[in-house]
C-alpha positions as CSV (number, residue, x, y, z in Angstrom):
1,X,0.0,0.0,0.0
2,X,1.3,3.7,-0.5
3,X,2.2,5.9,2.4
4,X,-0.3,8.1,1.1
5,X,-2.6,6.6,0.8
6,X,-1.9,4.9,4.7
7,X,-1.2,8.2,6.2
8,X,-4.8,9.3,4.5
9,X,-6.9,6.4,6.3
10,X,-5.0,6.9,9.4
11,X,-6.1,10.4,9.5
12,X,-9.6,9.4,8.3
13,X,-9.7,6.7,11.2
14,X,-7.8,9.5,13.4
15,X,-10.5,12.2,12.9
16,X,-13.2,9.3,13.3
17,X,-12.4,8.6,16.7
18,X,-12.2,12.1,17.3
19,X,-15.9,12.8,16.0
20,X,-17.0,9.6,18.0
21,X,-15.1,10.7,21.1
22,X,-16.8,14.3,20.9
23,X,-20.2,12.9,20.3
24,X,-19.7,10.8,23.5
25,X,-18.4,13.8,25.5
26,X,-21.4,15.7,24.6
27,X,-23.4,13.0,25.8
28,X,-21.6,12.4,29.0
29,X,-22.2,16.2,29.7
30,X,-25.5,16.6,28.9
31,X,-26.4,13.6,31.3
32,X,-24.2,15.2,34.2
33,X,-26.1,18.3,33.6
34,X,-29.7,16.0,33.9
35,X,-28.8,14.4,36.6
36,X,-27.3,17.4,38.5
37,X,-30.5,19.2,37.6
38,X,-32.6,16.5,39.1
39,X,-30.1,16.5,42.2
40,X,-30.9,19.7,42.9
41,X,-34.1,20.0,42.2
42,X,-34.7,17.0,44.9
43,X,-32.4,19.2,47.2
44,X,-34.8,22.4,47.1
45,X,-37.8,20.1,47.3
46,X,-36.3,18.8,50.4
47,X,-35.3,21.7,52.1
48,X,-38.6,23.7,51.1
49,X,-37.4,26.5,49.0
50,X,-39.6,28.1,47.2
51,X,-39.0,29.1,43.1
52,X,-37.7,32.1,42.1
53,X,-40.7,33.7,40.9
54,X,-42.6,33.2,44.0
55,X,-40.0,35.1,45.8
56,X,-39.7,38.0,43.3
57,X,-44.0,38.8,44.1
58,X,-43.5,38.6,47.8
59,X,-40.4,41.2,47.2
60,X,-43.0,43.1,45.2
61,X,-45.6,42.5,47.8
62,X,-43.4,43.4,50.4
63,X,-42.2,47.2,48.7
64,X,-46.0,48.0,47.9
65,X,-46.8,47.1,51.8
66,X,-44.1,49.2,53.0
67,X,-45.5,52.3,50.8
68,X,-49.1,52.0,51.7
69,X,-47.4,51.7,55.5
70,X,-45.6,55.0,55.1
71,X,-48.3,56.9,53.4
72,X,-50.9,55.8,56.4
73,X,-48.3,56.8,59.0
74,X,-48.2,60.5,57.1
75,X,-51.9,60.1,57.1
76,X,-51.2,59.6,60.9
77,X,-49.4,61.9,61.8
78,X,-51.1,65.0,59.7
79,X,-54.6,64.0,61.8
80,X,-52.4,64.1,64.8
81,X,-51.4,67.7,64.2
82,X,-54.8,68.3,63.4
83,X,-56.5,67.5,66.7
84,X,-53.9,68.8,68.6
85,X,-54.3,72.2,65.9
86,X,-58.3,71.4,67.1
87,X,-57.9,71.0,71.1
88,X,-55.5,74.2,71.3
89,X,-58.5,75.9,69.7
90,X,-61.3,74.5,71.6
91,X,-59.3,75.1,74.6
92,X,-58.9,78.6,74.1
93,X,-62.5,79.0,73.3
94,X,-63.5,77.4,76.7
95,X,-61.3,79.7,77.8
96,X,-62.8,82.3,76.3
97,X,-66.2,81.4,77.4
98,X,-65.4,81.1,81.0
99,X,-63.4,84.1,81.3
């Protein structure tokens, strides 16, 4: 046989094994990713925690209770000056009256 034609197969049967041994990497990885995926999808299930999305409404929940909270504590605190605004006058009326 020529060396050609021998160093030609070679690299045929080289590159090959090099496109089998790929394809088998690719599928070793993409079942260490499944079963990693499972893994910790078990794990969270186990330990309770709750998705992502479900955590980004309570955040949201959370920052639109804190708002409503500081608006009724202004709310608050303006009828507070307002009755005290109201007892200084009815107290000067009395006062008044009984002077």
């Amino acid at each position: 046989m020529d060396k050609t034609i021998m160093k030609s197969a070679l690299l045929n049967d080289l590159a090959g094994f090099a496109g089998a041994a790929y394809s088998v990497a690719n599928g070793v990885r993409e079942e260490i990713k499944t079963v990693a995926k499972n893994q910790i999808n078990g794990l969270s299930a186990r330990m309770d925690l709750v998705p992502r999305s479900e955590l980004d409404t309570v955040e949201i929940l959370a920052q639109k209770t804190r708002e409503e909270t500081d608006t009724l504590k202004k709310q608050i605190t303006d009828m507070q000056a307002h009755i005290n605004e109201l007892q200084e006058r009815l107290t000067t009326l009395e006062d008044a009256i009984t002077s």
